[in-house]
C-alpha positions as CSV (number, residue, x, y, z in Angstrom):
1,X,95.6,85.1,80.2
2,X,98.7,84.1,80.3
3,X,101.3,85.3,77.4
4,X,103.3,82.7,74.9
5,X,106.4,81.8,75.8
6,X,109.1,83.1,74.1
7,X,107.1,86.4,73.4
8,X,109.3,89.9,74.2
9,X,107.8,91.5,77.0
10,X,105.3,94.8,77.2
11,X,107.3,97.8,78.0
12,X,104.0,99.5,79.3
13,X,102.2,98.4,82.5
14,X,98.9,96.3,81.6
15,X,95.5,98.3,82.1
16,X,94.2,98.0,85.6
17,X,91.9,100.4,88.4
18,X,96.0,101.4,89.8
19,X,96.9,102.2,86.1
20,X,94.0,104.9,85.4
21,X,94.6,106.3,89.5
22,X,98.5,106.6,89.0
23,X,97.8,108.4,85.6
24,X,95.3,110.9,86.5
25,X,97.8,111.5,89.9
26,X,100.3,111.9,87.5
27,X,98.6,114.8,85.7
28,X,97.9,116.5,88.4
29,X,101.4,116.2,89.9
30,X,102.7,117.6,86.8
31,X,100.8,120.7,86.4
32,X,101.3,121.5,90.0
33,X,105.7,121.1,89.7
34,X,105.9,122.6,86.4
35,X,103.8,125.7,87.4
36,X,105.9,126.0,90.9
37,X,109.1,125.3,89.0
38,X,108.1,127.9,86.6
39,X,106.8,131.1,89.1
40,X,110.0,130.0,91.5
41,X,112.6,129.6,89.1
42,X,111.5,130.8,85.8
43,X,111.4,129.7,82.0
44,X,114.9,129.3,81.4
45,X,115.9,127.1,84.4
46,X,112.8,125.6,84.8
47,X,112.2,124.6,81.1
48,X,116.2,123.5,81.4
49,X,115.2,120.9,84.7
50,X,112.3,119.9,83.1
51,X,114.4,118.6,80.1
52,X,117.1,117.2,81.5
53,X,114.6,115.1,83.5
54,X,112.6,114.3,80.4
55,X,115.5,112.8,78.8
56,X,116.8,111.0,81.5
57,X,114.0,109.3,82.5
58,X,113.3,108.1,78.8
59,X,116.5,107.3,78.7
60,X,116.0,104.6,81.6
61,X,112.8,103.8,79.9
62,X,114.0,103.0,76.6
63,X,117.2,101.0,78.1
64,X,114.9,98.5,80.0
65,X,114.4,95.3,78.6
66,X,110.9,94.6,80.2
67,X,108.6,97.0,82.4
68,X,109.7,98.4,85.3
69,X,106.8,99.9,87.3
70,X,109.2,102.9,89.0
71,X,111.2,103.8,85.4
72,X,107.9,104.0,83.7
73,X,106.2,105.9,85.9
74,X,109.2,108.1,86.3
75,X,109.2,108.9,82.5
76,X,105.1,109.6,82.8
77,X,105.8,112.0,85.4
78,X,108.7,113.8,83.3
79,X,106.6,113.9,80.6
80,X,103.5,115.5,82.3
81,X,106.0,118.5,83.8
82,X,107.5,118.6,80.3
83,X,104.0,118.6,78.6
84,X,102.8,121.5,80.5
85,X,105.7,123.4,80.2
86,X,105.4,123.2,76.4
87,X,102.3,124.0,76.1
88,X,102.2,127.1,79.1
89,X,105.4,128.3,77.0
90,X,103.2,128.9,73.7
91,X,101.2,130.6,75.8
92,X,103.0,132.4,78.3
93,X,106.2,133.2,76.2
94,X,104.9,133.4,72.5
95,X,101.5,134.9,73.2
96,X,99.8,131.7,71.3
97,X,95.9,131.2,72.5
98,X,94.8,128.8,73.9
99,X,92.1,128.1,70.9
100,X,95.1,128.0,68.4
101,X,97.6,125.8,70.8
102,X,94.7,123.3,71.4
103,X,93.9,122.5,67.9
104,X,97.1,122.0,67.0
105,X,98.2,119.9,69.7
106,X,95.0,117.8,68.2
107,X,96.5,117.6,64.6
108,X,100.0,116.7,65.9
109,X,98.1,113.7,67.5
110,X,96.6,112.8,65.0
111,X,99.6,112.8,62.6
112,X,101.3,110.6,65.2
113,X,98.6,108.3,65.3
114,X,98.2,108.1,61.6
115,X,101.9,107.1,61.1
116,X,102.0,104.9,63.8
117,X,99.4,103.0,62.2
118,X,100.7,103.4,58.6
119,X,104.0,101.7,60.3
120,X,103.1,99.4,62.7
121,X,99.1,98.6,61.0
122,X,98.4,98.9,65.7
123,X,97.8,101.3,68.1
124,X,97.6,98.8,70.5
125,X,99.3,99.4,73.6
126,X,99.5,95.5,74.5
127,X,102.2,95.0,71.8
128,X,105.0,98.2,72.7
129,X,107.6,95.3,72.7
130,X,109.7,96.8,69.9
131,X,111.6,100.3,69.8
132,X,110.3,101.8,67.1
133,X,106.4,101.2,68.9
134,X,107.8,102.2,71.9
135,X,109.0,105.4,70.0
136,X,105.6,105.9,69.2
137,X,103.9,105.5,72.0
138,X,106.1,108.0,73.9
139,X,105.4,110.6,71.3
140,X,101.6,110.2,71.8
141,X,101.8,110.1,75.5
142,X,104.0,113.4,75.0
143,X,101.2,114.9,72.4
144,X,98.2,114.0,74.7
145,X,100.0,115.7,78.0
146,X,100.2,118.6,75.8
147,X,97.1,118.5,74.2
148,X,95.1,118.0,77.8
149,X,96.9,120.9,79.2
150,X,95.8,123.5,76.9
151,X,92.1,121.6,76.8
152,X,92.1,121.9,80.2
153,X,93.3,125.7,79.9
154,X,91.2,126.7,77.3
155,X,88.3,125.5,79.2
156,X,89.2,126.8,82.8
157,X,90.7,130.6,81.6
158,X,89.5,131.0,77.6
159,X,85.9,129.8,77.9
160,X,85.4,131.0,81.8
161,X,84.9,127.7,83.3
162,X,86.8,128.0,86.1
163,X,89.2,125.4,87.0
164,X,86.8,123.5,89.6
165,X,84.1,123.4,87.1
166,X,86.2,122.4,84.4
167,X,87.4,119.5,86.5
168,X,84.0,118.0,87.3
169,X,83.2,118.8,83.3
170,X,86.2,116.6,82.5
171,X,85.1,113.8,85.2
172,X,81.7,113.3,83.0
173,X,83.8,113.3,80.1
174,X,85.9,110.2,80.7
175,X,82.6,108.6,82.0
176,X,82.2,108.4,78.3
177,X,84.7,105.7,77.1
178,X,84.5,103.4,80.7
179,X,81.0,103.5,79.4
180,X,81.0,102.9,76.1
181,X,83.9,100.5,76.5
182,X,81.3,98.1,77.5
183,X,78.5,98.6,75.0
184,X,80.9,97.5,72.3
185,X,83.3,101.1,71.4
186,X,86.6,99.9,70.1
187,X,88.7,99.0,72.7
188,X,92.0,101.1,71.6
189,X,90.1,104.0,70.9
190,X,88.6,104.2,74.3
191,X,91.9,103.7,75.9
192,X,93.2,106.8,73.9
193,X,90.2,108.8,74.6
194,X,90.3,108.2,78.3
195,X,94.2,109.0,78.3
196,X,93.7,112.3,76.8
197,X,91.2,113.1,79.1
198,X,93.0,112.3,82.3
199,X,95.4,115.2,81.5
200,X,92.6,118.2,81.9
201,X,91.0,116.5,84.6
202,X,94.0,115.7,86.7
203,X,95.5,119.1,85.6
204,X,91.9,121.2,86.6
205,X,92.2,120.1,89.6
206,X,95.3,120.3,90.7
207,X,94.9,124.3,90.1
208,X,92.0,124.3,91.5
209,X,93.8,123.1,94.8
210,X,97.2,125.2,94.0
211,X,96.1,128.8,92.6
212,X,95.5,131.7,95.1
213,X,91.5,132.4,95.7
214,X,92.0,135.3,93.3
215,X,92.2,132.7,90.6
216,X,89.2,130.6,91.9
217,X,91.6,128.6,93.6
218,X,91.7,127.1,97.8
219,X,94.9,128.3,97.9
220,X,97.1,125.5,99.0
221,X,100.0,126.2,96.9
222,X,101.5,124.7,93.7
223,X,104.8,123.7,95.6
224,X,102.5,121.8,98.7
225,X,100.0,120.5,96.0
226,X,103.0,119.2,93.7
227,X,105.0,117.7,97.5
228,X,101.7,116.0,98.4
229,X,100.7,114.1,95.0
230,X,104.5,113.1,94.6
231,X,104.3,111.4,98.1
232,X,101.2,110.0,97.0
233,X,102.5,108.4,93.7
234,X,105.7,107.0,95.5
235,X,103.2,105.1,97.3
236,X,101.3,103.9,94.9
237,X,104.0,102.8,92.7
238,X,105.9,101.0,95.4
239,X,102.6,99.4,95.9
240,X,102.5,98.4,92.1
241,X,106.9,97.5,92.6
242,X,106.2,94.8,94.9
243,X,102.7,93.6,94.0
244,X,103.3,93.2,90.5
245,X,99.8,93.3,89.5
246,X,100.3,95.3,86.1
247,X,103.0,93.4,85.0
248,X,102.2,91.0,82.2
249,X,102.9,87.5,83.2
250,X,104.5,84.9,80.7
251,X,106.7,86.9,79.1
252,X,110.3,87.4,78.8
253,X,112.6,90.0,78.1
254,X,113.8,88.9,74.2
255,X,113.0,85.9,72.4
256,X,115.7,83.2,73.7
257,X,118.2,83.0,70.7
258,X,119.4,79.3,70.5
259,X,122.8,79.2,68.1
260,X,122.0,76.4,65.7
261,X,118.4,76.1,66.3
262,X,115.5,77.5,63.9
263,X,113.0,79.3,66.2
264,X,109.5,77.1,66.2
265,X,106.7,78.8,64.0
């Protein structure tokens, strides 16, 4: 349906089938770099790269007046190496479990959620048209990368999973909101519930495909894994550039300001 005039654009892509591939590519793609950027390069530098690129890609993100299908995904993709880093580093560098760091990554959702609704009385994704909702979303989309990557490690390493079967665990899992999407479940909450989710999914398997056999792994390599998906998001994104099929229609940039003129309610 087209949007009302006059109405500021969405500075989110709209929810379609390339939306929910590009995501779950995305998580994978981050685990994969951040790892290799971590074993090749170490915390320091890595966690220093990762960053940078973190905070210039929102940096794009926030200056855009209207979605932009490469700056977005380019800040989803900084956020997903950033999110595992963070969460690795509790692990890795402070000695934090993985049944401590996955709680709280839960409760700092939730906090974010809850004051994003005391604030904005939405969580609705089809109205990040202001700054302060767009602030919000970003911290949620950073919370759930980190939340999904120690889920997804607790699961594969803590709980003895394995990374293959915690991916095909994970792929029943976000079965559950597609499904109950349609037999009537809120419609934000099973957006949020399926985003969370993507993150262990796309992250189990990319280690799955990366890690030596040692660690239940083919072997491929993080660097390879991490080349390939990158390649493979380029594509889709220039796909979704030029198609414009998750851009909402109808809308503009800023409400036209007309000197002189009361704005029609």
């Amino acid at each position: 349906m087209p949007v009302a005039a006059g109405r500021a654009a969405s500075k989110v892509p709209q929810i379609t089938i390339f939306f929910w591939i590009v995501k779950v590519l995305t998580t994978a793609q981050g685990e994969a770099v951040a790892d290799f950027l971590y074993f090749r390069y170490g915390a320091v530098l890595a966690g220093t790269l990762g960053a940078a690129g973190l905070v210039i890609a929102l940096t794009l993100q926030f200056c855009a007046r209207r979605y932009v299908a490469w700056i977005y995904w380019a800040a989803v993709v900084m956020v997903a190496i950033f999110g595992t880093m963070a969460a690795d580093g509790l692990h890795v560098k402070l000695g934090v479990p993985y049944s401590v760091s996955t709680p709280f990554f839960a409760i700092a959702l939730a906090v974010i959620f809850v004051a994003w609704y005391a604030t904005e009385k939405t969580l609705s994704i089809h109205s990040i048209n202001t700054w302060r909702r767009e602030a919000f979303y970003w911290a949620t989309v950073m919370a759930t990368f980190a939340l999904g990557t120690a889920l997804g490690d607790f699961t594969a390493t803590t709980l003895g999973w394995g990374y293959l079967a915690s991916g095909i665990v994970f792929t029943g899992v976000i079965a559950i909101p597609a499904i109950a999407w349609r037999f009537g479940m809120n419609p934000i909450l099973a957006f949020w519930f399926a985003y969370i989710v993507t993150r262990p999914l796309g992250a189990s398997f990319a280690d799955y495909l990366g890690v030596s056999h040692a660690y239940g792994g083919l072997g491929l390599g993080r660097g390879t894994v991490g080349l390939t998906l990158t390649i493979v998001i380029i594509g889709f994104v220039g796909y979704l550039a030029v198609t414009r099929k998750d851009v909402e229609e109808g809308a503009t940039a800023r409400p036209p300001k007309r000197a002189g003129h009361r704005a029609a309610r």
